[in-house]
C-alpha positions in Angstrom: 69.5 126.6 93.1 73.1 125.1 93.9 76.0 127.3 92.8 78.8 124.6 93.1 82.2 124.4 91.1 83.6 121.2 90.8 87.3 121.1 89.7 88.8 118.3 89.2 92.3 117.5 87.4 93.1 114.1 84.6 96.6 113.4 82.9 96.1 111.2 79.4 98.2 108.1 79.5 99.1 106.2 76.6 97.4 103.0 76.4 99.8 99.5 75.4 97.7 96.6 75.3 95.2 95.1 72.7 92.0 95.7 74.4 89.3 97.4 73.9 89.0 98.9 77.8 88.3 101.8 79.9 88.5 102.4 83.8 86.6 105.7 85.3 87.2 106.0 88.3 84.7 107.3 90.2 84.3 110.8 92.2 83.8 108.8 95.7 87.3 107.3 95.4 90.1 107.9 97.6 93.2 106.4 99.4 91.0 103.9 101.3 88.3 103.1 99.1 88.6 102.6 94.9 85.7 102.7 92.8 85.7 102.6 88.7 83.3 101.9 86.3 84.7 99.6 83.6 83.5 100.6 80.0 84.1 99.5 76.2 85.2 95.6 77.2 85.7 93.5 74.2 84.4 89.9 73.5 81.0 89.3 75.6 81.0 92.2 77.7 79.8 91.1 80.7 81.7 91.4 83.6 81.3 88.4 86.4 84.3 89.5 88.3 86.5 92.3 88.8 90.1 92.2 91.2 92.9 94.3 91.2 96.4 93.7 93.0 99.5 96.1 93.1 103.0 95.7 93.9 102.3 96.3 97.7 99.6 93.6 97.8 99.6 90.0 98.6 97.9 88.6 95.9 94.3 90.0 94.0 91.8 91.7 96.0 88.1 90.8 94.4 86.0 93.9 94.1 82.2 93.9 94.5 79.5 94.9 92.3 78.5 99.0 92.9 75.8 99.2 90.4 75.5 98.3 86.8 79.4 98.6 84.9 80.6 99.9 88.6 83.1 98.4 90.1 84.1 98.9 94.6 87.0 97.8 97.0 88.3 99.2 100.4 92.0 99.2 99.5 93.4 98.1 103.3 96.4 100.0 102.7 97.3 99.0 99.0 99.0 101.3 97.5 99.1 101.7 93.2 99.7 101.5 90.8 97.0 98.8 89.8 97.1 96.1 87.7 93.1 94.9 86.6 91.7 91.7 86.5 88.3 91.0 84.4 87.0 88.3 84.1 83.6 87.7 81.3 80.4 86.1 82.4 79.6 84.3 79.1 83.2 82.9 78.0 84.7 83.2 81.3 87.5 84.9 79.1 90.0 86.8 81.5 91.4 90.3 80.3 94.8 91.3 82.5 96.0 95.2 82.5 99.0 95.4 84.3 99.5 99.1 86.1 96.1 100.3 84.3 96.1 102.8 87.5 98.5 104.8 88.4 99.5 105.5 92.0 98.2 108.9 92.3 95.1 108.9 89.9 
């Protein structure tokens, strides 16, 4: 049997937009590569694209598929915090979160 400890630290931010979204972000993440799982989206639900941008960047960057709800990108230098793109399969509806991530999550 393992005997490992994992510690790991969160802040609750206040959330000021009217959807129904949350971003995990995953274990694996770190100042060169951002990973989050998107849950709770509101409408159809299916994600067909995910990009994220910051005040650093040039634009969006499109992020790939992981697996199922998860969400990849190597960040190339982009520093948060990060505003969200998602955009729905079914209605092509496109939900915007500005600064959703903060720069040192």
């Amino acid at each position: 049997m393992f005997n490992e400890l994992v510690i790991f630290l969160f802040r609750r931010v206040q959330c000021q937009y009217n959807v129904c979204i949350t971003f995990k972000i995953d274990l694996g993440s770190n100042p060169y590569y951002l990973a989050f799982a998107i849950e709770f989206v509101s409408e159809d639900g299916d994600i067909g694209s995910v990009e994220i941008s910051s005040p650093s960047s040039k634009g969006w960057l499109t992020m790939q598929q992981s697996f199922g709800a998860t969400w990849k990108t190597q960040l190339n230098g982009i520093k948060g915090p990060y505003s969200v793109k998602v955009t729905t399969i079914e209605s092509k509806k496109t939900i915007y979160v500005s600064n959703v991530i903060p720069t040192n999550w």
